[in-house]
Every structure is written in structure tokens, then in C-alpha cells.
N, C-alpha and C positions, 0 to 999 in steps of 0.2 A: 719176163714171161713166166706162166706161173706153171708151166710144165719142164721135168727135170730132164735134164740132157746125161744121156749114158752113153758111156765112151764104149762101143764093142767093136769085134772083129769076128766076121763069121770064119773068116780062113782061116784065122789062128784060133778061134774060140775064146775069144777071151771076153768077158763081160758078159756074156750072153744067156748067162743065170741071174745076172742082175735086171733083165729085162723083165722076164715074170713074176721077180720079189717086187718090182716097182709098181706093173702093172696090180698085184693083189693088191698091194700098199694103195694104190690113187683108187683100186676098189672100194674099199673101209673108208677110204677120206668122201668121197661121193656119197655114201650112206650115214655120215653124220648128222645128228641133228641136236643144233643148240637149243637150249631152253629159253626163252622169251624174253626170261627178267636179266638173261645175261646179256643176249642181244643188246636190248637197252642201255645199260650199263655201260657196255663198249661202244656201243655209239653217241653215246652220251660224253663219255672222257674222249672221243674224238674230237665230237662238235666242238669238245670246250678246249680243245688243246689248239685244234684250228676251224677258227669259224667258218660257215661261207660266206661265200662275197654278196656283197647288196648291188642289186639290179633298183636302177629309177630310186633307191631310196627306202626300198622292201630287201625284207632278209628272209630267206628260206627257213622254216623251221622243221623241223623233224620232231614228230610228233609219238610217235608209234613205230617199231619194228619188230618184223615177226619174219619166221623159218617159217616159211608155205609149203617148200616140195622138197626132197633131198632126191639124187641123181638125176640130174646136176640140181646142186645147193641153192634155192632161192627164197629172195630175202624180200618183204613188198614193205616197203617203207610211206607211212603213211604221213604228206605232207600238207605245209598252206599253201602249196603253189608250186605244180610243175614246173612253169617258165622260168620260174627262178634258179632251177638247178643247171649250174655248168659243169659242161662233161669235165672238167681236171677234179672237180669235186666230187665228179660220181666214181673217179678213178680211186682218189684219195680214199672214198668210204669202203671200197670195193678193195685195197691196199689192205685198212686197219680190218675187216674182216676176215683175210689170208693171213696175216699175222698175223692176229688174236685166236685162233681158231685152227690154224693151221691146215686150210683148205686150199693145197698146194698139186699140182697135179690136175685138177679139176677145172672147168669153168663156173662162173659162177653168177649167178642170174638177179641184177637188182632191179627192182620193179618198183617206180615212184608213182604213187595214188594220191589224187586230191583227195582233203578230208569229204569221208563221206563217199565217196567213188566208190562202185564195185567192180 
């Protein structure tokens, strides 16, 4: 899950100042916004670290990625062919974005466009 778990206790008080450091903290993470050509970049050394899978004999490519909206972070990926994408691989890209990026706390919004789609 990509939201953090904080151990408190309202009877004893314990943790319970950790709750609003965390909360400002996933504030600033919701307000991030990456620059384009890094996007690429990291989803590029994805793609190539692990491909996607071929459907019928076609390969999904990824073409373009771009930061459209920050709170909540989204990402519209512009491909050759929605049908081609399998949800374990929209999970995986949606994985090296929280990691690379460290948009943790937050959800995060991927949006797959055919080329040319608006």
C-alpha cells in the first residue's frame, strides 16, 4: 500500500504528533511535480529493465509521458494502443513512479491515451 501506517495511542498519547508530521509530509508529496524529460527517462529505464508483454503478437509502446495535474499526481502516458496494456503492468509503472519519485502517501493517477487522443 502506498500509504504509511502509524502506530498511535490516543490513551496514552503516544505517536499522535506523528500523525500531523505525516499528514504535512504526504501534503508536499501531493504538490510535487516532476519535470517531463525526467519522467521519460524513468520510464524509459523501466520499459527497458522490464518490457511489456505482447498481446496477439503486438507490443505496447510508450511513447510520451508527461505530469498533467499534481494533487493527486497524474501521469497521462501517451501510447500505440490501450488494449494492449495489462493491469500488472500499469501496477509495475505506477511501482517505478513511487519509487523514483517518491510519491508515497498519495495516490496516483495514470492515464493511458492513444497516440493522438485528447
Amino acid at each position: 500500500p502506498y500509504v504509511p501506517i502509524l502506530c498511535i495511542s490516543a490513551k496514552f498519547g503516544k505517536g499522535v504528533s506523528d500523525v500531523l508530521s505525516a499528514a504535512t509530509g504526504i501534503f508536499e508529496v501531493r504538490k510535487k511535480r516532476v519535470p517531463t524529460a525526467l519522467v521519460n527517462s524513468v520510464v524509459g529505464d523501466a520499459v527497458a529493465a522490464h518490457a511489456p508483454p505482447a498481446v496477439a503478437g503486438k507490443k505496447l509502446k510508450i511513447l510520451y509521458v508527461t505530469q498533467a495535474e499534481t494533487s493527486p499526481p497524474t501521469f497521462v502516458f501517451s501510447v500505440n494502443d490501450t488494449a494492449l496494456l495489462h493491469f500488472s503492468y500499469r501496477r509495475y509503472l505506477e511501482n517505478e513512479l513511487r519509487r523514483n519519485f517518491g510519491f508515497q502517501g498519495t495516490p496516483l493517477r495514470l492515464i493511458f491515451k492513444r497516440r493522438g487522443e485528447k
